[in-house]
C-alpha positions as CSV (number, residue, x, y, z in Angstrom):
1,X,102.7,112.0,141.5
2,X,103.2,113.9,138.2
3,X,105.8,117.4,138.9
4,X,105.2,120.7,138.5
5,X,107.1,122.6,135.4
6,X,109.2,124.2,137.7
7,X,110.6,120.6,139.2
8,X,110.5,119.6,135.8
9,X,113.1,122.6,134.8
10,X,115.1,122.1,138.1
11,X,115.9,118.1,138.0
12,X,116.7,118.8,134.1
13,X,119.1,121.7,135.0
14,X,120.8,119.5,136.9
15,X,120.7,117.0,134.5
16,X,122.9,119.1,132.0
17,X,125.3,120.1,134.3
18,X,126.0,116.7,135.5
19,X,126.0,115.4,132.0
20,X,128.3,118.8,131.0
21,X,130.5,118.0,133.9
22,X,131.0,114.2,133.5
23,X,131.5,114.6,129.4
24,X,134.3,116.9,129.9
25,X,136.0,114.7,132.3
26,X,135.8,112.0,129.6
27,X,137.4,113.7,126.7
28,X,139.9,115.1,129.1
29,X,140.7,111.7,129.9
30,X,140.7,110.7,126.2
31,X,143.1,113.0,125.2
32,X,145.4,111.5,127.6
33,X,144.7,108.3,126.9
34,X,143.4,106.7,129.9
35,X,140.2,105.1,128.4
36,X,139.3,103.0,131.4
37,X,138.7,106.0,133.2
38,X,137.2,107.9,130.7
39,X,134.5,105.0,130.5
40,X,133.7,105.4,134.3
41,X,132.9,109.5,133.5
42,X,130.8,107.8,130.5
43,X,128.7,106.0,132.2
44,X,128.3,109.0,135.2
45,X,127.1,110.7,132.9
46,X,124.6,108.1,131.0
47,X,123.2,107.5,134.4
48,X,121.1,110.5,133.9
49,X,119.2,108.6,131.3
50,X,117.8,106.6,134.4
51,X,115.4,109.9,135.3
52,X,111.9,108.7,135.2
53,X,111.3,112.9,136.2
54,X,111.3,114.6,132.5
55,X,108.7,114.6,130.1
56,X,109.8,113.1,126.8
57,X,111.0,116.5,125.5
58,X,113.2,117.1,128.3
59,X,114.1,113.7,128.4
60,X,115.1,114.1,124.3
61,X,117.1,117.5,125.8
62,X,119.9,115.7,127.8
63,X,119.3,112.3,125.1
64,X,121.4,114.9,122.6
65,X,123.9,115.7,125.2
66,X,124.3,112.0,125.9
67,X,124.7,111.5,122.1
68,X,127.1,114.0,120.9
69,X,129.3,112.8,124.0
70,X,129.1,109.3,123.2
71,X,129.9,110.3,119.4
72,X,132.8,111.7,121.1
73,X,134.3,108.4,122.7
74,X,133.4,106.1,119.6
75,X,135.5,108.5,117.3
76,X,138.1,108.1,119.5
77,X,137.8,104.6,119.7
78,X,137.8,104.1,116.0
79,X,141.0,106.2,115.9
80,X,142.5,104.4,118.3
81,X,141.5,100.9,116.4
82,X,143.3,102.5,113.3
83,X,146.6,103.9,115.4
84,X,147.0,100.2,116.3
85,X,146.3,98.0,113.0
86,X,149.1,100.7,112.2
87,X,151.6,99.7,114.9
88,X,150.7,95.8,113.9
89,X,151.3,96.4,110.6
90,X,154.5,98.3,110.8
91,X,155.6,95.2,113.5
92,X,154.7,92.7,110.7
93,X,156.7,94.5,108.2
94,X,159.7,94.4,110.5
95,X,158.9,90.8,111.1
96,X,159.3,90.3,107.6
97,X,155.3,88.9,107.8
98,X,153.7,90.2,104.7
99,X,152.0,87.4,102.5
100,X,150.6,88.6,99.2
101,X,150.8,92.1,99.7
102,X,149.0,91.9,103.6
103,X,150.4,91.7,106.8
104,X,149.5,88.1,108.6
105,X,146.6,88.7,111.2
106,X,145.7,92.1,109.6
107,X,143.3,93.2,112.1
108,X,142.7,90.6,113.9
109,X,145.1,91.9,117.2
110,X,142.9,95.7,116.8
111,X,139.6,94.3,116.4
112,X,140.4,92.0,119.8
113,X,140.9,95.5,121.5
114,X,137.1,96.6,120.6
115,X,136.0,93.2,121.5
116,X,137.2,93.2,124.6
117,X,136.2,95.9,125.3
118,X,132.3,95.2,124.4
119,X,132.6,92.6,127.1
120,X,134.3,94.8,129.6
121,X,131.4,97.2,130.2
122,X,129.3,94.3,130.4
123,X,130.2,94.7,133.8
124,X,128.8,98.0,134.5
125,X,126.5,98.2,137.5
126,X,123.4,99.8,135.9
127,X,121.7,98.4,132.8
128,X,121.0,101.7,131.4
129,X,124.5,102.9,131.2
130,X,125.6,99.2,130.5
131,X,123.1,98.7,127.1
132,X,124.1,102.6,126.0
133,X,128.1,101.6,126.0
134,X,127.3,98.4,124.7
135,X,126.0,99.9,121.5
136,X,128.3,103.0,121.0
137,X,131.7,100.0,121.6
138,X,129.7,97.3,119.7
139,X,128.6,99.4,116.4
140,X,132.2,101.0,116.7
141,X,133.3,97.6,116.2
142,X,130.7,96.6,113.4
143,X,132.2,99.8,111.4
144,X,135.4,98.0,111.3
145,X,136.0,95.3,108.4
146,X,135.7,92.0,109.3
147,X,133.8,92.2,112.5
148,X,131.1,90.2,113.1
149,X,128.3,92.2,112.1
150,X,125.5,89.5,112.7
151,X,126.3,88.4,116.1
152,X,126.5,92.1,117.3
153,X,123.0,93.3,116.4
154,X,121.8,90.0,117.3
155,X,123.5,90.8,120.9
156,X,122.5,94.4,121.3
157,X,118.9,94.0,120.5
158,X,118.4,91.1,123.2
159,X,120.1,93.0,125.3
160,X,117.5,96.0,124.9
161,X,114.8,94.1,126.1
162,X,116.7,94.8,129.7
163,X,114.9,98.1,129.7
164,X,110.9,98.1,129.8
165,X,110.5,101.4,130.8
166,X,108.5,102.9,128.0
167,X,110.4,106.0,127.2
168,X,113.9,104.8,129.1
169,X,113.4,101.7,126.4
170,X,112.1,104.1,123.5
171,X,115.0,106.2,123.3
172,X,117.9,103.6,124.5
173,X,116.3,101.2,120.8
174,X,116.3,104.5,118.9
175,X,120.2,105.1,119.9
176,X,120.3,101.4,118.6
177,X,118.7,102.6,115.4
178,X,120.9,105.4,114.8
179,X,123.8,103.9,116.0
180,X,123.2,100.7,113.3
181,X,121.6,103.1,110.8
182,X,124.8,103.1,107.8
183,X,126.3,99.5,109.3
184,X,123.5,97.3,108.8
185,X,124.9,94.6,106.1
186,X,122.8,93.7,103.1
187,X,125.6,92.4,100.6
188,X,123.4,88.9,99.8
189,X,120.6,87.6,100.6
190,X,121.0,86.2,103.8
191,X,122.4,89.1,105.5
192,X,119.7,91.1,104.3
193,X,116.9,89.2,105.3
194,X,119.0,89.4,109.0
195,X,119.2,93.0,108.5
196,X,115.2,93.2,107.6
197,X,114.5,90.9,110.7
198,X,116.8,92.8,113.0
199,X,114.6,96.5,112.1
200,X,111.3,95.0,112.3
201,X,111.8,93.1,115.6
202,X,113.1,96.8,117.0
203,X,110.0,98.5,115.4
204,X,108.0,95.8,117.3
205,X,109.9,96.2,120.8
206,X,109.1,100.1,120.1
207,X,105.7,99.9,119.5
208,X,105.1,97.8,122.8
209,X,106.8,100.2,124.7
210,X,105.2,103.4,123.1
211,X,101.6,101.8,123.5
212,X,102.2,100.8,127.1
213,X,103.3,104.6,128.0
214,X,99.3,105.7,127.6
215,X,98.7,103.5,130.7
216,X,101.7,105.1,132.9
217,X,100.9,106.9,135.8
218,X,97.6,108.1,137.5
219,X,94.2,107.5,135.3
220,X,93.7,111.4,135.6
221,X,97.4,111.9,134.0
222,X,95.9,109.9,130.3
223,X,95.8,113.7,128.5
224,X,99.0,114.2,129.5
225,X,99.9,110.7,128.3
226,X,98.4,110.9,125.1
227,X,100.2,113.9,124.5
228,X,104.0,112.6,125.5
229,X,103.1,110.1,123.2
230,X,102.5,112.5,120.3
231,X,105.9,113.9,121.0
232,X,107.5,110.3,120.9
233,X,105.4,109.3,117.8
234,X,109.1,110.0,114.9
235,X,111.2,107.5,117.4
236,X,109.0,104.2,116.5
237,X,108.3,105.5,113.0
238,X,111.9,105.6,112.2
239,X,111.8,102.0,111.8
240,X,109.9,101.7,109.2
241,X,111.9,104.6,107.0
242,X,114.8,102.7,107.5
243,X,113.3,99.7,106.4
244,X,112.4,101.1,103.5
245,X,115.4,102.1,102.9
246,X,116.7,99.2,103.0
247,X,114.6,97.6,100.5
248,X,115.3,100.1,98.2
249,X,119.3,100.1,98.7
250,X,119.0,96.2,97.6
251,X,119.7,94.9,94.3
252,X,119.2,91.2,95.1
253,X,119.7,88.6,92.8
254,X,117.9,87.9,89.5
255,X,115.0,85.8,91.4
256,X,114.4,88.6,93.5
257,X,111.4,90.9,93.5
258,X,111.2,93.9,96.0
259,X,107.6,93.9,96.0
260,X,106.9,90.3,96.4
261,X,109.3,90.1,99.4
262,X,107.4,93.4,100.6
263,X,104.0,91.5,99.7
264,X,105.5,87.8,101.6
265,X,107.9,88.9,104.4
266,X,107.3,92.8,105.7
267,X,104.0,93.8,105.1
268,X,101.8,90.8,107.0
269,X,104.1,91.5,110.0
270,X,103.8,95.2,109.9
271,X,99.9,95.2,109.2
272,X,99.7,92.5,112.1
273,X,101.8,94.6,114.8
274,X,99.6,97.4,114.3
275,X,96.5,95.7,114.0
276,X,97.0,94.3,117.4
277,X,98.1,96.8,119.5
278,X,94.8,97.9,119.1
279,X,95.9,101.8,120.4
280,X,94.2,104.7,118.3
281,X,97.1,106.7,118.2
282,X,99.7,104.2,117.3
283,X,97.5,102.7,114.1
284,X,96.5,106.1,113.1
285,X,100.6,107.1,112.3
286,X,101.9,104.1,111.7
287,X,99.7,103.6,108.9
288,X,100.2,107.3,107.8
289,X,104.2,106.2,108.2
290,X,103.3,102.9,106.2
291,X,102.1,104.8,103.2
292,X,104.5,107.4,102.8
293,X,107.3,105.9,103.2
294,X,106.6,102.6,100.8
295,X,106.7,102.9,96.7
296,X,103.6,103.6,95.3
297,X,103.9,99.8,93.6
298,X,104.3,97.8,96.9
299,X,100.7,99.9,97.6
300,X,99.1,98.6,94.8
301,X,100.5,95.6,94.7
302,X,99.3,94.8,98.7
303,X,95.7,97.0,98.0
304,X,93.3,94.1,98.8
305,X,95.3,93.1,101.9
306,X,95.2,96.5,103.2
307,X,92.1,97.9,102.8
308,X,90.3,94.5,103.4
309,X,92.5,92.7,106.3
310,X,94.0,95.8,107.7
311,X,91.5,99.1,107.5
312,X,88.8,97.1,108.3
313,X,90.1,95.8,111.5
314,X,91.7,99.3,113.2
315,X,90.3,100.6,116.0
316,X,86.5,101.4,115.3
317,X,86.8,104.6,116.5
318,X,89.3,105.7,114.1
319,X,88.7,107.7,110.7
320,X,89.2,105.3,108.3
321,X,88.3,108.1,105.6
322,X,92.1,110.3,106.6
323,X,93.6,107.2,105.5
324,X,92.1,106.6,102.5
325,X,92.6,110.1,101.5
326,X,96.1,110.0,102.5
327,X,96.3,106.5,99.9
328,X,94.8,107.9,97.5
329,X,96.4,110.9,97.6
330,X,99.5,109.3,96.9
331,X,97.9,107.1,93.9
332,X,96.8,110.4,92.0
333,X,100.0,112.1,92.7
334,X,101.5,109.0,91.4
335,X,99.3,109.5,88.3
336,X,99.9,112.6,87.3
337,X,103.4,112.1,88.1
338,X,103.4,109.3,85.7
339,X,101.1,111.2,82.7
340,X,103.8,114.2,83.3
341,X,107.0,111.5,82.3
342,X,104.7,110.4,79.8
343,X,104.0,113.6,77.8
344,X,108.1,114.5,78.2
345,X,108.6,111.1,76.3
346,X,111.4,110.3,78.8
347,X,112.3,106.7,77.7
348,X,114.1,105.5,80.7
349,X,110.1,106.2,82.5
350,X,108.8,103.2,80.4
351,X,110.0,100.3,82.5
352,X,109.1,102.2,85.9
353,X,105.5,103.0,85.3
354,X,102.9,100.4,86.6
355,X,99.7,99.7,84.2
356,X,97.0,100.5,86.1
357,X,93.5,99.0,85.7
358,X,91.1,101.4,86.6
359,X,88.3,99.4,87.2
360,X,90.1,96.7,89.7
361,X,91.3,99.8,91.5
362,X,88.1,101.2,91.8
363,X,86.6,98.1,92.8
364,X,88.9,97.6,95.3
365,X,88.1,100.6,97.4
366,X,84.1,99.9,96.3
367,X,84.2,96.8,98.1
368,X,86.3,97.8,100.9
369,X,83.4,100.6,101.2
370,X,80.6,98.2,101.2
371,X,82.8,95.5,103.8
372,X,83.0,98.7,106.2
373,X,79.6,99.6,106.0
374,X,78.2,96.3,107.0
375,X,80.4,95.4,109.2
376,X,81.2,98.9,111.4
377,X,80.6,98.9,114.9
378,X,79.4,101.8,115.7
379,X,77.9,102.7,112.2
380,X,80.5,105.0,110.1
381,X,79.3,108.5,110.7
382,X,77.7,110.8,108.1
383,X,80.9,112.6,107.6
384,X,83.1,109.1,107.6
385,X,80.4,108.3,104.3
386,X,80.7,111.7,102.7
387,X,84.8,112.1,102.7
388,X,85.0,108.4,101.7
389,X,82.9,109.3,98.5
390,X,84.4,112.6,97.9
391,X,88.0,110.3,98.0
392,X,86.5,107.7,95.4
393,X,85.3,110.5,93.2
394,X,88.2,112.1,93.2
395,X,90.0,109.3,92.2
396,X,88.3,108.6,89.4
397,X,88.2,112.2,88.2
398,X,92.0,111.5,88.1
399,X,92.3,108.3,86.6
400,X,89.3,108.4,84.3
401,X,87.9,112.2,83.4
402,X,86.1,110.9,80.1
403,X,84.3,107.6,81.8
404,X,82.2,108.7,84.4
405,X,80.2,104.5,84.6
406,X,82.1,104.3,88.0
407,X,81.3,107.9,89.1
408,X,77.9,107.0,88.8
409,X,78.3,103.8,90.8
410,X,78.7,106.2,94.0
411,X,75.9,108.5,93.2
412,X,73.6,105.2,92.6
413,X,74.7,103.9,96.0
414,X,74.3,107.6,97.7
415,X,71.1,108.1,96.2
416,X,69.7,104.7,97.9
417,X,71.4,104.2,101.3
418,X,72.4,108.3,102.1
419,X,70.1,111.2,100.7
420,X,67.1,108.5,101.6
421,X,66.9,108.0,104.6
422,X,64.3,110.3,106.6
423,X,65.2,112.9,109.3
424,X,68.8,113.7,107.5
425,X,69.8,116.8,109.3
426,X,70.8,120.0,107.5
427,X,74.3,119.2,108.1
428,X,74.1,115.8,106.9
429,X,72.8,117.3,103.9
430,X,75.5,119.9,103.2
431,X,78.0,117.0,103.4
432,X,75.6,114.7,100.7
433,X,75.7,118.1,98.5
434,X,79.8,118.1,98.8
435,X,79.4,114.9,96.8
436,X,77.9,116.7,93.7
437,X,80.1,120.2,93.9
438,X,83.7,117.8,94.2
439,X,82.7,116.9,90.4
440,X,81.7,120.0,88.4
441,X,84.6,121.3,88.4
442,X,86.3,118.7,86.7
443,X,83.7,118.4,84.0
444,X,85.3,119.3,80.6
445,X,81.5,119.1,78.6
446,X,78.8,120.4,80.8
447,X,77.1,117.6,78.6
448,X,78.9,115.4,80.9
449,X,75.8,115.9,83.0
450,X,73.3,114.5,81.3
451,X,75.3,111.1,80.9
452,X,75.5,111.2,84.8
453,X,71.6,109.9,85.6
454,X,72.2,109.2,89.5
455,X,73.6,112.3,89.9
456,X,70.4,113.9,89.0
457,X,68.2,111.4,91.0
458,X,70.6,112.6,94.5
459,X,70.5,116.0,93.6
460,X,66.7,116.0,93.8
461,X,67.0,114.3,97.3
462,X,68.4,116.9,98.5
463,X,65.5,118.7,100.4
464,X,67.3,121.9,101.3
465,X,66.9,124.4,98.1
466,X,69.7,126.3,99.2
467,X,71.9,123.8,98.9
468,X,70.3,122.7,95.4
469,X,71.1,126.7,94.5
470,X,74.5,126.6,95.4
471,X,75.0,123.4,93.7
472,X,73.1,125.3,90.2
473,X,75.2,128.1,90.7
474,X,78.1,125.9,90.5
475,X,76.9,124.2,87.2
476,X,76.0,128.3,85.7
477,X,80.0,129.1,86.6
478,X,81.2,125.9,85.1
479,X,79.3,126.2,82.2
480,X,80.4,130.1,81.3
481,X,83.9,128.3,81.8
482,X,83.7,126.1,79.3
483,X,81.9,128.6,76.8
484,X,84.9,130.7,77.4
485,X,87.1,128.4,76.8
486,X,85.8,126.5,74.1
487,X,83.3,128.2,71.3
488,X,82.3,124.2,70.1
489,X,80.5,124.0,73.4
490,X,77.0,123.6,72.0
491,X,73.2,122.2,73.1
492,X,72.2,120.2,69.6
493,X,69.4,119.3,70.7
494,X,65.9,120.1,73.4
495,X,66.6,117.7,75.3
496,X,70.3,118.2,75.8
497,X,68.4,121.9,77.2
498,X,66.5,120.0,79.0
499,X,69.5,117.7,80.7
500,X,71.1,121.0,82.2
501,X,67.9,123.7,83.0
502,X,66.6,120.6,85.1
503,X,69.5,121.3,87.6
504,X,68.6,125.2,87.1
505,X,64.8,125.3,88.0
506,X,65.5,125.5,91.3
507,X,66.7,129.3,90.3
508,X,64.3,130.2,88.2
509,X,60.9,128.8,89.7
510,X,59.5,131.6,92.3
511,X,60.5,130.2,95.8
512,X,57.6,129.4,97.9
513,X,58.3,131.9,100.5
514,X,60.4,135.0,101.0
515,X,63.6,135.1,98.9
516,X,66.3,135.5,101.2
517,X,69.2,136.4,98.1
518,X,72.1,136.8,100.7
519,X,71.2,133.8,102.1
520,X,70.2,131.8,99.5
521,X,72.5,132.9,96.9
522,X,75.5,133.5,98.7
């Protein structure tokens, strides 16, 4: 039975002051030393990470308490590690033990004292307090030279999969993630394809959990659900900007490519987790997380895969359209990114920019477009169709202003499949007209028009005359902008008259019935 706010705040309350209580106790006890029971106050106090009673923002509340305190003990700890590789070394020295300018077993004695440790409080009753002591005492240990790195994040991560409850097991794997965050090793190859391993299967365990929350608790409580999962959303998304990270923080050797490992080893994983939780939620970020947080080149270089293999198989009742903005978003920003470099002549740019072939990009999203038309279940919605085109054309505004073949492409394919088909409503109409305002802005010769012949035939589809008005008005504005800006701007010839006053009849033929101006006209 789900509590009411004022439960909520009480069982929190308590929480703290438990959490306060039992954290003070500790570093009292650290300062003087007595670590064994400074671990017992530690884990009173990390058995108020058991409450199933807080929502996830409460829950994240006493999560910070919990951290700072456990930053606490592994500081002290590490200093404690260092007090005695200090002692052994002075002993060697005394000993008369020193070998090339080392003592003998540098280490070795200081590093058995975290060790030991690790398997002491593997003997902690609960697994909640247990697994959270495990990793502040075992990533204490991997921040110390020598220690094995590999076997420790091996160890901790099995040992996660203790806790299943969704957000118990959420926030316990991101303390894992932080706690590993600067330790993970990627010196060669092998450890770095251990390290890679070791972030995705944790992003995998995540995801599990954060999926399985929406089916906690009371059918009525799935609202409520949804929401708590909203909050929780940056803990499994964390992942992935590590891994990127990662990936980026790796030199490799003279074989290796970035992107083709991206291409080969991460992305098919990734793409396949998501794909098959089959959650609306969950695909909608992650892929919003998946291309942010990636280089522009592992996008283009993995295009095909993801719009064709992945897009097309997300949940049908998500908006494929916000994620193609959101790509191609970052390919024009990319763009003018690049054409900015470009014009500063900044020679170090000339190895970094990626050739881009306009047409294979274009046809890439084109035949993604025509795949999720045939093959959408229920058919895309009007407004789906209408912001994919308006996200085509604005890419090719972008990558080609002065070739406009491709532009009419989508206006061909509107005028056929959209404007005709009978009984479009008057909103499905405004959204076709969005297709043919996007453009005229970006028109540098209102003669640009006239090569554009599908974008006449879907204007003249368009059965609602205001719209046509506003869409003529649009043409009149741009082309005083241009005569303003440029005094070459010039009609040769009547038909070139004829190309743009076909698109401004519609103002100056006498309307049929009463002019409404304010209406009409805006």
């Amino acid at each position: 039975m789900q509590l009411s706010a004022g439960e909520q705040n009480s069982i929190l309350q308590s929480c703290i002051a438990n959490i306060n209580q039992q954290s003070n106790l500790m570093k009292h006890d650290l300062n003087e030393n007595k670590l064994l029971p400074a671990l017992k106050h530690c884990s009173n106090f990390l058995n108020e990470l058991r409450t199933n009673s807080l929502s996830p923002k409460q829950y994240y509340e006493i999560y910070m308490l919990v951290f700072d305190s456990l930053e606490t003990l592994s500081t002290y700890l590490l200093n404690s590690h260092t007090a005695r590789q200090k002692s052994k070394n002075r002993e060697a020295k005394g000993n008369d033990t020193i070998k090339n300018g080392k003592p003998e077993n540098d280490g070795e004695g200081t590093s058995a004292f975290l060790a030991d440790l690790y398997e002491i409080v593997q003997y902690s009753g609960n697994i909640v307090p247990r697994l959270y002591m495990m990793i502040v005492i075992g990533t204490t240990y991997m921040s110390i030279e020598g220690s094995p790195k590999k076997d420790l994040m091996k160890d901790m991560i099995e040992m996660c999969h203790g806790v299943q409850h969704p957000i118990r097991g959420l926030f316990l794997r991101y303390y894992l993630s932080q706690r590993t965050k600067n330790l993970l090793p990627f010196q060669n190859q092998i450890d770095f394809e251990e390290t890679v391993e070791f972030l995705i299967k944790n992003f995998i365990e995540m995801n599990k959990l954060w999926v399985r929350l929406q089916h906690q608790g009371h059918s009525s409580e799935r609202e409520l659900r949804y929401r708590e999962r909203k909050e929780l959303k940056i803990l499994v998304g964390s992942n992935l900007v590590r891994l990127s990270q990662i990936i980026d923080d790796y030199n490799g050797d003279a074989n290796y490519s970035a992107i083709e490992y991206y291409k080969e080893k991460i992305f098919p994983i990734i793409t396949e987790q998501i794909i098959q939780c089959r959650d609306h939620l969950a695909q909608s970020y992650l892929i919003d997380v998946l291309i942010q947080v990636f280089p522009d080149d592992f996008h283009f270089a993995t295009l095909d895969k993801l719009l064709n293999e992945v897009f097309v198989n997300l949940h049908p009742l998500l908006k494929k359209s916000e994620l193609v903005q959101t790509l191609i978003d970052r390919f024009i920003a990319y763009h003018k990114f690049s054409s900015d470099m470009n014009k500063l002549s900044i020679e170090e740019t000339g190895s970094n920019v990626i050739e881009i072939n306009v047409d294979q990009l274009f046809q890439s999203f084109w035949q993604f477009y025509n795949k999720l038309v045939a093959t959408a279940d229920p058919q895309l919605p009007p407004e789906e169709h209408s912001m994919l085109l308006q996200s085509f054309i604005n890419l090719l505004l972008t990558f080609e202003p002065d070739d406009f073949s491709n532009l009419d492409i989508i206006y061909k394919f509107a005028e056929e499949n959209l404007a005709a088909q009978e009984n479009n409503s008057e909103l499905e109409q405004e959204m076709w007209s969005q297709l043919l305002l996007v453009p005229v802005s970006h028109f540098k010769s209102i003669k640009t028009l006239l090569s554009l012949e599908n974008f006449y035939h879907f204007y003249t589809k368009l059965d609602n005359k205001a719209l046509q008005k506003q869409i003529a008005i649009a043409i009149v504005d741009r082309i005083l902008e241009i005569a303003s800006d440029n005094d070459n701007e010039l009609l040769h010839s009547v038909d070139e008259i004829d190309g743009v006053f076909k698109y401004l009849m519609v103002l100056i033929k006498e309307s049929p019935s009463k002019l409404d101006t304010a209406k009409h006209l805006g």
